[in-house]
PyMOL Python script that loads the backbone (N, CA, C, O; Angstrom):
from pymol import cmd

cmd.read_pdbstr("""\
ATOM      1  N   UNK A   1     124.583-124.549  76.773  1.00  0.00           N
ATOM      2  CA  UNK A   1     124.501-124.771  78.200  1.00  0.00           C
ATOM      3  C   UNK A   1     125.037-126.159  78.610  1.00  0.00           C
ATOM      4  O   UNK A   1     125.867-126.211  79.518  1.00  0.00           O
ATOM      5  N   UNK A   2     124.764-126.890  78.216  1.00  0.00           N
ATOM      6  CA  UNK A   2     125.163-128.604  78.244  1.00  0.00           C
ATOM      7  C   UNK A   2     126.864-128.699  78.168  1.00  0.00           C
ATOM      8  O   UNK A   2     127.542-129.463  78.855  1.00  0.00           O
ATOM      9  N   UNK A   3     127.463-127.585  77.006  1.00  0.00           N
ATOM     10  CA  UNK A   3     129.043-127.807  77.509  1.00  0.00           C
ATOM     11  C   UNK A   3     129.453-126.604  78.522  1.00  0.00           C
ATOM     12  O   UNK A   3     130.595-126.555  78.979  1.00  0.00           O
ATOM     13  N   UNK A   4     129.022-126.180  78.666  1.00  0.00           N
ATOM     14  CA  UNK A   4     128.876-125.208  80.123  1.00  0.00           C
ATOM     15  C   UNK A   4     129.073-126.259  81.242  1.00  0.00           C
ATOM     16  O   UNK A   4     130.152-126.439  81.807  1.00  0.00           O
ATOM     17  N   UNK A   5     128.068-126.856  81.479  1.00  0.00           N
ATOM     18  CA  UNK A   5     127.794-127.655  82.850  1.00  0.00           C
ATOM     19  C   UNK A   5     128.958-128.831  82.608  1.00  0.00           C
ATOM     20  O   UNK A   5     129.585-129.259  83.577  1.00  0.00           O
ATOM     21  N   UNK A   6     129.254-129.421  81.006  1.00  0.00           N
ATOM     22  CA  UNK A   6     130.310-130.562  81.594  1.00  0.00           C
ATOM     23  C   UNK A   6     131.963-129.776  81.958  1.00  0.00           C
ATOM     24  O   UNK A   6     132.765-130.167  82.806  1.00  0.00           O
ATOM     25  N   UNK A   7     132.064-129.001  81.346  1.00  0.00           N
ATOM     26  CA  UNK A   7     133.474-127.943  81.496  1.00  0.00           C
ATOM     27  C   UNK A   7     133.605-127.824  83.477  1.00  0.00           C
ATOM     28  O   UNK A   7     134.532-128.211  84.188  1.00  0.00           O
ATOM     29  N   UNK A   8     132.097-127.043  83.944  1.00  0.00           N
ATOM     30  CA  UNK A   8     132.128-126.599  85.211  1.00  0.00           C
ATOM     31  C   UNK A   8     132.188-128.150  85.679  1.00  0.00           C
ATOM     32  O   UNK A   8     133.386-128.259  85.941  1.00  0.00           O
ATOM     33  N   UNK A   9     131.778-129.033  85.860  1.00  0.00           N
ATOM     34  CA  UNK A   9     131.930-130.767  86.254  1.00  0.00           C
ATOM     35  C   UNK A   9     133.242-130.816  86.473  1.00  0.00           C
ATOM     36  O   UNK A   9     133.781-130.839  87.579  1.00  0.00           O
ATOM     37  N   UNK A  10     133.966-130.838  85.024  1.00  0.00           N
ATOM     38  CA  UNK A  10     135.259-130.999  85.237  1.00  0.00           C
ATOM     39  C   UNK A  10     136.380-130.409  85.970  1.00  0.00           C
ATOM     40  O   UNK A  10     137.298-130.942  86.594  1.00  0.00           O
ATOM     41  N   UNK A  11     136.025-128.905  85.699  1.00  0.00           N
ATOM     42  CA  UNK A  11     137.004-127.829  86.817  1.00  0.00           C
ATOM     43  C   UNK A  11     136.657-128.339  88.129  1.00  0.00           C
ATOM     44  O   UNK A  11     137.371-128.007  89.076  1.00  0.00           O
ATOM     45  N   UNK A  12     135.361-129.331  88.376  1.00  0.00           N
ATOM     46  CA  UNK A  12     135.115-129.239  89.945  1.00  0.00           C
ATOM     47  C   UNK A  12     135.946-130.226  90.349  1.00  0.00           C
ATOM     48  O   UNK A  12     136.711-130.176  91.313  1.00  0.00           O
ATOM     49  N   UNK A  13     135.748-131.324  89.432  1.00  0.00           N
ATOM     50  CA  UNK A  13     136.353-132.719  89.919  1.00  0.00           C
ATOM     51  C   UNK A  13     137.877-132.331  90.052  1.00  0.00           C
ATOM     52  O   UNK A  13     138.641-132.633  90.970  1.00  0.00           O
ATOM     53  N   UNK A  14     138.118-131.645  89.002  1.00  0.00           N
ATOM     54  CA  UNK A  14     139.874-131.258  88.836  1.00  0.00           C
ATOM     55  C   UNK A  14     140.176-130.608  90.393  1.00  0.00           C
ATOM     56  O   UNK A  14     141.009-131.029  91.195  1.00  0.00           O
ATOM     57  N   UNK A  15     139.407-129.660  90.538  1.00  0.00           N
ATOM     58  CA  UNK A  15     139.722-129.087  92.333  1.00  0.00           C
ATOM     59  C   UNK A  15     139.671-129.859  93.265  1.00  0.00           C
ATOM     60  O   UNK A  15     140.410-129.763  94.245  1.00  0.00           O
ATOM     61  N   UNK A  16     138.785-130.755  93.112  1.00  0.00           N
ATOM     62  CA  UNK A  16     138.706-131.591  94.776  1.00  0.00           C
ATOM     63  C   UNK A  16     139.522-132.826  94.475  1.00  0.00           C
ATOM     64  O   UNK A  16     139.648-133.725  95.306  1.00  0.00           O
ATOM     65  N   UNK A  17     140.062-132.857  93.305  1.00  0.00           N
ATOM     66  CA  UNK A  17     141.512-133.934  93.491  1.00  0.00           C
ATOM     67  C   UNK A  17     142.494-133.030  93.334  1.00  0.00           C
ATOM     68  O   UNK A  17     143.522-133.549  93.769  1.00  0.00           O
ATOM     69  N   UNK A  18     142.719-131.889  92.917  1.00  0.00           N
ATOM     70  CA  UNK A  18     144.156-130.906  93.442  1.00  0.00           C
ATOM     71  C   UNK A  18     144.267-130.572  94.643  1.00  0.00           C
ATOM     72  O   UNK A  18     145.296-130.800  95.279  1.00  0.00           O
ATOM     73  N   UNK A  19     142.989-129.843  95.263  1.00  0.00           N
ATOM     74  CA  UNK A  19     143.539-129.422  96.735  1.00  0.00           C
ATOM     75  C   UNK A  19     143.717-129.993  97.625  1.00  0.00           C
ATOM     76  O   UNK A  19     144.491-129.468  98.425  1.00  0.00           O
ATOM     77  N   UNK A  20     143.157-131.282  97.978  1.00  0.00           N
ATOM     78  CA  UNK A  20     143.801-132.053  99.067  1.00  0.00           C
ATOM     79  C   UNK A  20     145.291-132.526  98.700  1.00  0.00           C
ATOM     80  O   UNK A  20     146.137-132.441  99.591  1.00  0.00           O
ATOM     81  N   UNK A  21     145.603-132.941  97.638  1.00  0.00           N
ATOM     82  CA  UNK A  21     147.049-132.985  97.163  1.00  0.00           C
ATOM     83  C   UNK A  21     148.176-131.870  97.498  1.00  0.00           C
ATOM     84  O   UNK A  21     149.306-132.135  97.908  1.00  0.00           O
ATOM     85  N   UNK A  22     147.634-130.502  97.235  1.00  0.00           N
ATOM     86  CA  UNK A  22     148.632-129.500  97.190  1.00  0.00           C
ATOM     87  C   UNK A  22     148.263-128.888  98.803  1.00  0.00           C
ATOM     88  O   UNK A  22     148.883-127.986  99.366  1.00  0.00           O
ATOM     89  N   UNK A  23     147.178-129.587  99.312  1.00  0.00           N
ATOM     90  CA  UNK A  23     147.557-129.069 101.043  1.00  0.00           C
ATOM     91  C   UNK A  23     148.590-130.345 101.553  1.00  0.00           C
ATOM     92  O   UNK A  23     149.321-130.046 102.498  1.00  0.00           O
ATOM     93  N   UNK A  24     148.682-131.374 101.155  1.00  0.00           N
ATOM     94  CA  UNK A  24     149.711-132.571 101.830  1.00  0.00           C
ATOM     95  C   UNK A  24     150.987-132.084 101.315  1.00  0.00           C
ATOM     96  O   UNK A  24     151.980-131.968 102.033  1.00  0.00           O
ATOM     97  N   UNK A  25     150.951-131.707  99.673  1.00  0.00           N
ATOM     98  CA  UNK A  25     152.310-131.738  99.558  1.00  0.00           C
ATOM     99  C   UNK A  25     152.944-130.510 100.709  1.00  0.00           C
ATOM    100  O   UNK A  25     153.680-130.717 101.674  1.00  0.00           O
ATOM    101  N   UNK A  26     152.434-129.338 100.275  1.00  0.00           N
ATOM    102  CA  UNK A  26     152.743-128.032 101.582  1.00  0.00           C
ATOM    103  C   UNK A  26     153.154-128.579 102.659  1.00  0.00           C
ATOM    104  O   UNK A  26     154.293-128.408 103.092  1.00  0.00           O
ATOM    105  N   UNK A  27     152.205-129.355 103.259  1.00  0.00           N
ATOM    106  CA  UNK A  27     152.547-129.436 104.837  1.00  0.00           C
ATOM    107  C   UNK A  27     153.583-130.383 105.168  1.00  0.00           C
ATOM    108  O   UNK A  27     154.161-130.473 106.252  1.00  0.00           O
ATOM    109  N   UNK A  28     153.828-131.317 103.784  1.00  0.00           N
ATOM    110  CA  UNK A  28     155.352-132.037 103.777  1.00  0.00           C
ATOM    111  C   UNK A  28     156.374-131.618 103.669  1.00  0.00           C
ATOM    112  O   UNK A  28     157.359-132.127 104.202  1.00  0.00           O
ATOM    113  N   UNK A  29     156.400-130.578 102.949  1.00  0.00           N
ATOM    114  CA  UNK A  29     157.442-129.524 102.535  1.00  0.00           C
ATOM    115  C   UNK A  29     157.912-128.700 103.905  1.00  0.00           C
ATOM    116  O   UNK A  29     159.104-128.499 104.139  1.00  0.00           O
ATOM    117  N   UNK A  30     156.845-128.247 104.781  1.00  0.00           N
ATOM    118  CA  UNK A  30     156.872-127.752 105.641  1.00  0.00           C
ATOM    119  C   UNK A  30     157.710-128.147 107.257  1.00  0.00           C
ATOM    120  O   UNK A  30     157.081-128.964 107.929  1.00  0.00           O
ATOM    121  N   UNK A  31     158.763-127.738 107.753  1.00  0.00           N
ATOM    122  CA  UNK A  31     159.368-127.529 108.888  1.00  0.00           C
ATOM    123  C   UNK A  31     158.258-127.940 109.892  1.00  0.00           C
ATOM    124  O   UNK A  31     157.152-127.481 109.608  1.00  0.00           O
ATOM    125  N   UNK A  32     158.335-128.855 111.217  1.00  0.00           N
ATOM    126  CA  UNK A  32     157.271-129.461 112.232  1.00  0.00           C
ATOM    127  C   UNK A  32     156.751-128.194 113.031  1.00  0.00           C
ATOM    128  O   UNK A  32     155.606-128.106 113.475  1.00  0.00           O
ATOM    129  N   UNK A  33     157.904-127.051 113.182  1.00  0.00           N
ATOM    130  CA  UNK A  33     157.604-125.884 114.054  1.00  0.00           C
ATOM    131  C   UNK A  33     156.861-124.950 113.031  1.00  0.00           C
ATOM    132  O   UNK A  33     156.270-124.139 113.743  1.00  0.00           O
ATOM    133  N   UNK A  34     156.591-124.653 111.677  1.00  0.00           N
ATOM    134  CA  UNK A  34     156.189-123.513 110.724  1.00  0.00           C
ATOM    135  C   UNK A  34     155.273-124.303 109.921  1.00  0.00           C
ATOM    136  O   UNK A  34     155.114-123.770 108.823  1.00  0.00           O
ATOM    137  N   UNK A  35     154.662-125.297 110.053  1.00  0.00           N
ATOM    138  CA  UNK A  35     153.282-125.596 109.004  1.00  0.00           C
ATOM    139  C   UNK A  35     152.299-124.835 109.129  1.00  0.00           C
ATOM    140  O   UNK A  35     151.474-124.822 108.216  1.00  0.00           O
ATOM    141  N   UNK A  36     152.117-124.025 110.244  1.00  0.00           N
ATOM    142  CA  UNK A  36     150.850-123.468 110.212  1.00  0.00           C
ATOM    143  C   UNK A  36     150.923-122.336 109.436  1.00  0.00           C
ATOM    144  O   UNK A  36     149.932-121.890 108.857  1.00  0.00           O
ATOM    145  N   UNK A  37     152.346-121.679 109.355  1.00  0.00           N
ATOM    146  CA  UNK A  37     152.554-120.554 108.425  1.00  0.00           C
ATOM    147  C   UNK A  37     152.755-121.100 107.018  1.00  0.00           C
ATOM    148  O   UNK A  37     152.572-120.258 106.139  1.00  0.00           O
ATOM    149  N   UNK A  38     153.100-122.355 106.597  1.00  0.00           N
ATOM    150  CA  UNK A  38     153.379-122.852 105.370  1.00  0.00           C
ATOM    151  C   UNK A  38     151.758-122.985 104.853  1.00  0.00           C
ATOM    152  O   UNK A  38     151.515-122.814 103.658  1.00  0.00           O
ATOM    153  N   UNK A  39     150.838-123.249 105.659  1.00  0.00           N
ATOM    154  CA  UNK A  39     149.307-123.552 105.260  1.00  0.00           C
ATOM    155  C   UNK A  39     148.613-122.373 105.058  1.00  0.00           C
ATOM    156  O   UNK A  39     147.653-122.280 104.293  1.00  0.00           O
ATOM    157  N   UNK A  40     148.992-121.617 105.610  1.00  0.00           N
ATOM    158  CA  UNK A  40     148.687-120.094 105.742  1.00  0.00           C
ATOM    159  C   UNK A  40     148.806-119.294 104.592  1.00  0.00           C
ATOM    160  O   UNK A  40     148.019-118.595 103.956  1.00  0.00           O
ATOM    161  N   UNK A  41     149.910-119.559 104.499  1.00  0.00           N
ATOM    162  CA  UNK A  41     150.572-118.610 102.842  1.00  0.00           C
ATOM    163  C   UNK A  41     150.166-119.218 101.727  1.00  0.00           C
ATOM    164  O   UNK A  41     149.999-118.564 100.697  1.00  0.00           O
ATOM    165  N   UNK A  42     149.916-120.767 101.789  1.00  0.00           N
ATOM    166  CA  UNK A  42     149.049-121.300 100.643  1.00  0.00           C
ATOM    167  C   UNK A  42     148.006-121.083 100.147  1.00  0.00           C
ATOM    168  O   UNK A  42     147.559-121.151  99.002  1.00  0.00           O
ATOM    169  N   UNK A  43     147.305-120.575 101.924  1.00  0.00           N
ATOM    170  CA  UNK A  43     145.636-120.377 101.483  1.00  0.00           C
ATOM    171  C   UNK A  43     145.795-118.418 101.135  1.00  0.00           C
ATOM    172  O   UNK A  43     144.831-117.948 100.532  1.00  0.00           O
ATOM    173  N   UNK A  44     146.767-117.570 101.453  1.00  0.00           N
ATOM    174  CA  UNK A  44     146.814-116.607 101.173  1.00  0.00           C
ATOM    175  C   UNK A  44     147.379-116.657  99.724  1.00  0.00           C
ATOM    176  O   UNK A  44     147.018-115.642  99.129  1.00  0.00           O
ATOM    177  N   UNK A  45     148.027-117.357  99.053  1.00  0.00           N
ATOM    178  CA  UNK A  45     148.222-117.255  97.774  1.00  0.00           C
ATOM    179  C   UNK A  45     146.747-118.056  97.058  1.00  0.00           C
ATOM    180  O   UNK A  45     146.300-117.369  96.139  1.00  0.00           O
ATOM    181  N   UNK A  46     146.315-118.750  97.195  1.00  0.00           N
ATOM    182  CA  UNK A  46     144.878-119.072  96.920  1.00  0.00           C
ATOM    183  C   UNK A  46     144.171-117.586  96.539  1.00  0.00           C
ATOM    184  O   UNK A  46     144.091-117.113  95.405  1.00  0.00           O
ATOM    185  N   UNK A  47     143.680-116.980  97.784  1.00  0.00           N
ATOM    186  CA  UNK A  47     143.128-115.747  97.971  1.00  0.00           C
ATOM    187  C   UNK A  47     143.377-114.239  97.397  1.00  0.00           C
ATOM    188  O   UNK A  47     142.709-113.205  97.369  1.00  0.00           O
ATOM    189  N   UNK A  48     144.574-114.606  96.987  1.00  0.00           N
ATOM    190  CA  UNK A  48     145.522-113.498  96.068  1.00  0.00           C
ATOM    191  C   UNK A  48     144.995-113.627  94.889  1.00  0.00           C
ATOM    192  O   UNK A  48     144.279-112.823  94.292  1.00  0.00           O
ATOM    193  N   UNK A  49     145.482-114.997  94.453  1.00  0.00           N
ATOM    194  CA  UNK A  49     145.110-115.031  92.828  1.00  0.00           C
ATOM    195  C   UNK A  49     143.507-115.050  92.599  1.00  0.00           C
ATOM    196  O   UNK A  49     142.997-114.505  91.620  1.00  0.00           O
ATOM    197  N   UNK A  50     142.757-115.730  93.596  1.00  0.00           N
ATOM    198  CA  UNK A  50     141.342-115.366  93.111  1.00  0.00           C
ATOM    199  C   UNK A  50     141.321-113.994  93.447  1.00  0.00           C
ATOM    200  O   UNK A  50     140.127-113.998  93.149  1.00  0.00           O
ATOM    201  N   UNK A  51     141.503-112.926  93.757  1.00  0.00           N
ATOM    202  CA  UNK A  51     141.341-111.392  93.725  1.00  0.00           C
ATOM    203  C   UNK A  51     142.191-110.671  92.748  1.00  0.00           C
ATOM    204  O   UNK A  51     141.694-109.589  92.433  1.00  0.00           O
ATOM    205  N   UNK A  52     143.602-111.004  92.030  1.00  0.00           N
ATOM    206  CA  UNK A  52     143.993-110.583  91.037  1.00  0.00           C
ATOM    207  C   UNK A  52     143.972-111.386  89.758  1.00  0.00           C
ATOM    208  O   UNK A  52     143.766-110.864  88.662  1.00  0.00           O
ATOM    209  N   UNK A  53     144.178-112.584  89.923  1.00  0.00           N
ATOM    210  CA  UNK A  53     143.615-112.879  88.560  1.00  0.00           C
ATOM    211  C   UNK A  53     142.483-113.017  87.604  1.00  0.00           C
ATOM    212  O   UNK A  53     142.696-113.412  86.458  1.00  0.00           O
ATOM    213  N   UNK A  54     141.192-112.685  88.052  1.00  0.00           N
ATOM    214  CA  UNK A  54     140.362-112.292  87.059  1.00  0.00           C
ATOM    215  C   UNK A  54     140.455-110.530  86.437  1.00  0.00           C
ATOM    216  O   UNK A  54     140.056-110.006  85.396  1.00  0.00           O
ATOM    217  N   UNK A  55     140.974-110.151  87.306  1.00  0.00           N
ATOM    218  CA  UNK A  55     141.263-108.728  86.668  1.00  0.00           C
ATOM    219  C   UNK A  55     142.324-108.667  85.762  1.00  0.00           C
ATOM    220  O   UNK A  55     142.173-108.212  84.628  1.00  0.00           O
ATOM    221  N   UNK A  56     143.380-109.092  86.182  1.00  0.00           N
ATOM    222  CA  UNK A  56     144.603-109.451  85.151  1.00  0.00           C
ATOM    223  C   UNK A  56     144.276-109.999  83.754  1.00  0.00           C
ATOM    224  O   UNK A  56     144.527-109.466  82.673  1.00  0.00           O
ATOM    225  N   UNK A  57     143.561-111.370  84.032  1.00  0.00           N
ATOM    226  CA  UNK A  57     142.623-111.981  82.907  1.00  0.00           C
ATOM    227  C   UNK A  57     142.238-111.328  82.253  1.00  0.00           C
ATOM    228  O   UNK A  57     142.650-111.323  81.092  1.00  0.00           O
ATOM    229  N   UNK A  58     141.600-110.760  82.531  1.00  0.00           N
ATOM    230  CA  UNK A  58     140.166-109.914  81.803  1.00  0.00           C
ATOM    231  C   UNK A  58     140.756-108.826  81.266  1.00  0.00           C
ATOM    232  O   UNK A  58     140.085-108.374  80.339  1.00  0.00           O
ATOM    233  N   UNK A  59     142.167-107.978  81.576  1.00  0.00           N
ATOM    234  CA  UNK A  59     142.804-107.219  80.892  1.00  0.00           C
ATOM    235  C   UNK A  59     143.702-107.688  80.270  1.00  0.00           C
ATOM    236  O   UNK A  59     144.386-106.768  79.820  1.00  0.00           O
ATOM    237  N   UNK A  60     144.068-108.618  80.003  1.00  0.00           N
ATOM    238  CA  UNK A  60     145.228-109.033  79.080  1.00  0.00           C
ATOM    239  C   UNK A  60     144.165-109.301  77.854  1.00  0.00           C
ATOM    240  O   UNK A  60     144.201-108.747  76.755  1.00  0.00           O
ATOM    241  N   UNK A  61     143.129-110.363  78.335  1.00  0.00           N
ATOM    242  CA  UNK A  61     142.172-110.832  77.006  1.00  0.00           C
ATOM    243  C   UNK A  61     142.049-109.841  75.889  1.00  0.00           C
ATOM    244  O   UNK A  61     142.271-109.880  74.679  1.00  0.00           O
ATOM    245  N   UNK A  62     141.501-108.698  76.959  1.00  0.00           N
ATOM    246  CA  UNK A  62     141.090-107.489  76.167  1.00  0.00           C
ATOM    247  C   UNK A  62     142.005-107.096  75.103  1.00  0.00           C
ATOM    248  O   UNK A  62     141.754-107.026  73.900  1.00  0.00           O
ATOM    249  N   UNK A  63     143.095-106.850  75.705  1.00  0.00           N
ATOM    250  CA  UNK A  63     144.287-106.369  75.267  1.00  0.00           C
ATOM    251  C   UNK A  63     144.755-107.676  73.519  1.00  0.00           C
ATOM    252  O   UNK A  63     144.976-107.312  72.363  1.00  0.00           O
ATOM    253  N   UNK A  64     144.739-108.906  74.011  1.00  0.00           N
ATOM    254  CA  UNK A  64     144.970-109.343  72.772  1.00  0.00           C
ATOM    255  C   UNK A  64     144.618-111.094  73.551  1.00  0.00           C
ATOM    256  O   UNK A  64     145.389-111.598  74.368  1.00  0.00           O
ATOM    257  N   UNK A  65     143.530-111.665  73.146  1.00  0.00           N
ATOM    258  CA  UNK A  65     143.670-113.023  73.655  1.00  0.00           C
ATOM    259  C   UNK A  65     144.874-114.040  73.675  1.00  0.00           C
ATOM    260  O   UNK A  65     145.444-114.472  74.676  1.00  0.00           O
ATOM    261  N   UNK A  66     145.109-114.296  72.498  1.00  0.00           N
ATOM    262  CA  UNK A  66     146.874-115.099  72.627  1.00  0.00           C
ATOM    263  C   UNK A  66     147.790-114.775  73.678  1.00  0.00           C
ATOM    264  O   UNK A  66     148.414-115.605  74.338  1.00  0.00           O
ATOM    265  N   UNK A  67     147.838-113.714  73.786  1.00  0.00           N
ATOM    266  CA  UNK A  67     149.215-113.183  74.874  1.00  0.00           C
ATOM    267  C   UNK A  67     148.250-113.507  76.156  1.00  0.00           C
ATOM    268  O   UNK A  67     149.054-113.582  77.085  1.00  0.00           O
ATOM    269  N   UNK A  68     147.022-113.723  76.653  1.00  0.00           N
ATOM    270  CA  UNK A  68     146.614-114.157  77.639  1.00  0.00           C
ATOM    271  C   UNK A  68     147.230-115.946  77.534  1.00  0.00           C
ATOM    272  O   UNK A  68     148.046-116.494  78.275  1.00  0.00           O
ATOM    273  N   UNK A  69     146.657-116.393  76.611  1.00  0.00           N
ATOM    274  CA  UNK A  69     147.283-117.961  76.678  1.00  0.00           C
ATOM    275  C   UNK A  69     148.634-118.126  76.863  1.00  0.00           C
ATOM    276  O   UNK A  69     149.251-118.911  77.584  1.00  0.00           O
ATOM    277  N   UNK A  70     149.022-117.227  76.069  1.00  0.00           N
ATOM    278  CA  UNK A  70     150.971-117.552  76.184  1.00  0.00           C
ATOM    279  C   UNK A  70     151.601-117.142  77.593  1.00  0.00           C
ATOM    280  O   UNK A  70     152.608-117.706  78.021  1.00  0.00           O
ATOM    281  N   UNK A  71     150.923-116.090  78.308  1.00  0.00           N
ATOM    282  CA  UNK A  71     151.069-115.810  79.971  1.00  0.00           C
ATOM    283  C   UNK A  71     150.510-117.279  80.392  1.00  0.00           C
ATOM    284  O   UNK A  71     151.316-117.773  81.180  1.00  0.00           O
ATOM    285  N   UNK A  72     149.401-118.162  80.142  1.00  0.00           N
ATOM    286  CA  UNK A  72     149.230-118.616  81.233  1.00  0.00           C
ATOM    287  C   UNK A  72     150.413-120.044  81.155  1.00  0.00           C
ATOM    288  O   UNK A  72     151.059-120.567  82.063  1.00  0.00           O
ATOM    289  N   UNK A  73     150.351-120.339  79.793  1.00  0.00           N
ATOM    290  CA  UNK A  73     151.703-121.447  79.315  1.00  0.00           C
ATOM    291  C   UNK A  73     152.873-120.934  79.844  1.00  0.00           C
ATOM    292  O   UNK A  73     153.450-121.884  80.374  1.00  0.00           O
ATOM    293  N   UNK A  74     153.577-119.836  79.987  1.00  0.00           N
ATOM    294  CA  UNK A  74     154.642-119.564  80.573  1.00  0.00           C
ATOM    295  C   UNK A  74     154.655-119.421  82.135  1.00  0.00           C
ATOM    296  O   UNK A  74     155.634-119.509  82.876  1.00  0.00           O
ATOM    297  N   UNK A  75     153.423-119.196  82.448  1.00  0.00           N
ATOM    298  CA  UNK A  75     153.444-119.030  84.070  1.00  0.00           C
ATOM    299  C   UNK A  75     153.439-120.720  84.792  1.00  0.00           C
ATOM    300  O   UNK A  75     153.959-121.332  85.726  1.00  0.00           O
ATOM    301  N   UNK A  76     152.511-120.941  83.693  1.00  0.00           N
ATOM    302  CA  UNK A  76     152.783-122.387  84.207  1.00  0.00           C
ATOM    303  C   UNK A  76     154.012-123.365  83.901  1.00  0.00           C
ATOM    304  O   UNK A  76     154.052-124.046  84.927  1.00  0.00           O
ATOM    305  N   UNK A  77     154.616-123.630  83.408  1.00  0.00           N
ATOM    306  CA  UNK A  77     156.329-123.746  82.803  1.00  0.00           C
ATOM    307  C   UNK A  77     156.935-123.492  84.465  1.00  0.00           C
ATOM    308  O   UNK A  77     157.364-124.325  85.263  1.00  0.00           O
ATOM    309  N   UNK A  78     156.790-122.156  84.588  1.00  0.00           N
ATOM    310  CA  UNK A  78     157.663-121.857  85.252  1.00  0.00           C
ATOM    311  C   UNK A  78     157.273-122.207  86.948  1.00  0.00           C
ATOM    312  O   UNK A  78     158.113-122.223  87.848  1.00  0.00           O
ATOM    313  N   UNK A  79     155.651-122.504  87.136  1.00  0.00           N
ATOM    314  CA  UNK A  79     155.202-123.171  88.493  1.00  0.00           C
ATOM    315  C   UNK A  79     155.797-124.384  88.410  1.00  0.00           C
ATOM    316  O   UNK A  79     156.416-124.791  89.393  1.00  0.00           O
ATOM    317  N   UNK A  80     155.714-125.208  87.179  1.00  0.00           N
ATOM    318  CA  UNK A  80     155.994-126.774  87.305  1.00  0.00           C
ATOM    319  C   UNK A  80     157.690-126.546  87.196  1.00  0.00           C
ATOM    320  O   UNK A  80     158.382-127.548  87.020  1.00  0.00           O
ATOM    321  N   UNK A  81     158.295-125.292  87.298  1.00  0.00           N
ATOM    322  CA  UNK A  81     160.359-125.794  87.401  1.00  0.00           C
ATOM    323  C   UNK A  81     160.089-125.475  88.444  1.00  0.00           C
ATOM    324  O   UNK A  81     160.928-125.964  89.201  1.00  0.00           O
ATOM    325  N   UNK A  82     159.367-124.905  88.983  1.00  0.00           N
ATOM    326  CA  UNK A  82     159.336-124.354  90.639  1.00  0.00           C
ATOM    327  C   UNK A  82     159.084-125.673  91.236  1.00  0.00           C
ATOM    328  O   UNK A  82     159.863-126.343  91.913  1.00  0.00           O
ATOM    329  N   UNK A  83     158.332-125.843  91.016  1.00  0.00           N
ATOM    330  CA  UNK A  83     157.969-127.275  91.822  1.00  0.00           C
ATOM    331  C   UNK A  83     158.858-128.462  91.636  1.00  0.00           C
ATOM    332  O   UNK A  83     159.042-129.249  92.565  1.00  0.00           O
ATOM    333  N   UNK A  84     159.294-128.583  90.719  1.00  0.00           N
ATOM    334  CA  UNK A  84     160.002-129.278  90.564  1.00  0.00           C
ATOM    335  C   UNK A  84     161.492-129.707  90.794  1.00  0.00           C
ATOM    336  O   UNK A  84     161.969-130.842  90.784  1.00  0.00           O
ATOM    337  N   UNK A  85     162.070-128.558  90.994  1.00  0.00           N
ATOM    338  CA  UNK A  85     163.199-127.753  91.879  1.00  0.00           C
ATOM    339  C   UNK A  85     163.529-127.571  93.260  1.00  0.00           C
ATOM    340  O   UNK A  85     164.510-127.089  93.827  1.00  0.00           O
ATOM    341  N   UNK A  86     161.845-128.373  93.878  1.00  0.00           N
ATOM    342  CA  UNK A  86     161.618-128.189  95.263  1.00  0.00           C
ATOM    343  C   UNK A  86     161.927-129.667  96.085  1.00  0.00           C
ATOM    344  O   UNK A  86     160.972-130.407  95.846  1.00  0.00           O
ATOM    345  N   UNK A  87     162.710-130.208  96.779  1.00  0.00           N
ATOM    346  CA  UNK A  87     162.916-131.713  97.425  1.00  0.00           C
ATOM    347  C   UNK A  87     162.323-131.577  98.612  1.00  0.00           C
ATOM    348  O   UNK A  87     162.522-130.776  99.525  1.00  0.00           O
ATOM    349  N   UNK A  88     161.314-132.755  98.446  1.00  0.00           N
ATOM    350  CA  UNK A  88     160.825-132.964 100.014  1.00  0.00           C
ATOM    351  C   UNK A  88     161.994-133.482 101.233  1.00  0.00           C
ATOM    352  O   UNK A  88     163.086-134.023 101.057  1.00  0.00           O
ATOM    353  N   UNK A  89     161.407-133.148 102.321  1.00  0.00           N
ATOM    354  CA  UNK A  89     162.223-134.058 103.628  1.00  0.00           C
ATOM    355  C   UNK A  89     162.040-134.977 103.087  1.00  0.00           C
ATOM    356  O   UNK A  89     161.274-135.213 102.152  1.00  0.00           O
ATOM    357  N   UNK A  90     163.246-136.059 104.021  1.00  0.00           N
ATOM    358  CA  UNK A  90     162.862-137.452 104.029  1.00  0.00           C
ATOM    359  C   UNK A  90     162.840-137.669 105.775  1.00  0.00           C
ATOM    360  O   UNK A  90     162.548-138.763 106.257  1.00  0.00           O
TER     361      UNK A  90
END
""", "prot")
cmd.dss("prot")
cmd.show_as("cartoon", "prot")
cmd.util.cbc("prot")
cmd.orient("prot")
């Protein structure tokens, strides 16, 4: 239970210094006339993946744990060329 509670600590702290970050970067990224749709689709991709990815999860695990890790290393690879690929205004 004790590494239970420091793991959940950490995912928390990790969230409340990601999401204010990844709502600024969005709304920088974002056109002065379309932020509200750029904020929109963020919090709808939010809402997506918490409704498909524990199911996805939970069937890949099943299926073979490694190939769950190696999906999430490749998905992520490919968020950080995404992002990275992306130039803010100046």
């Amino acid at each position: 239970m004790p590494l239970l509670l420091a793991v959940m600590v950490v995912f928390t702290l990790g969230e409340m210094i990601s999401s204010p970050v990844a709502n600024a970067y969005v709304a920088a990224l974002a056109p002065d006339d379309m932020r509200g749709r750029f904020m929109g689709i963020l919090g709808v991709s939010w809402g997506g993946a918490a409704m498909v990815g524990p199911v996805v999860g939970i069937t890949l695990f099943e299926y073979s744990p490694p190939l769950l890790w190696i999906a999430c290393f490749g998905l992520g690879v490919v968020a950080a060329a995404a992002v990275a690929g992306i130039r803010t205004r100046d």
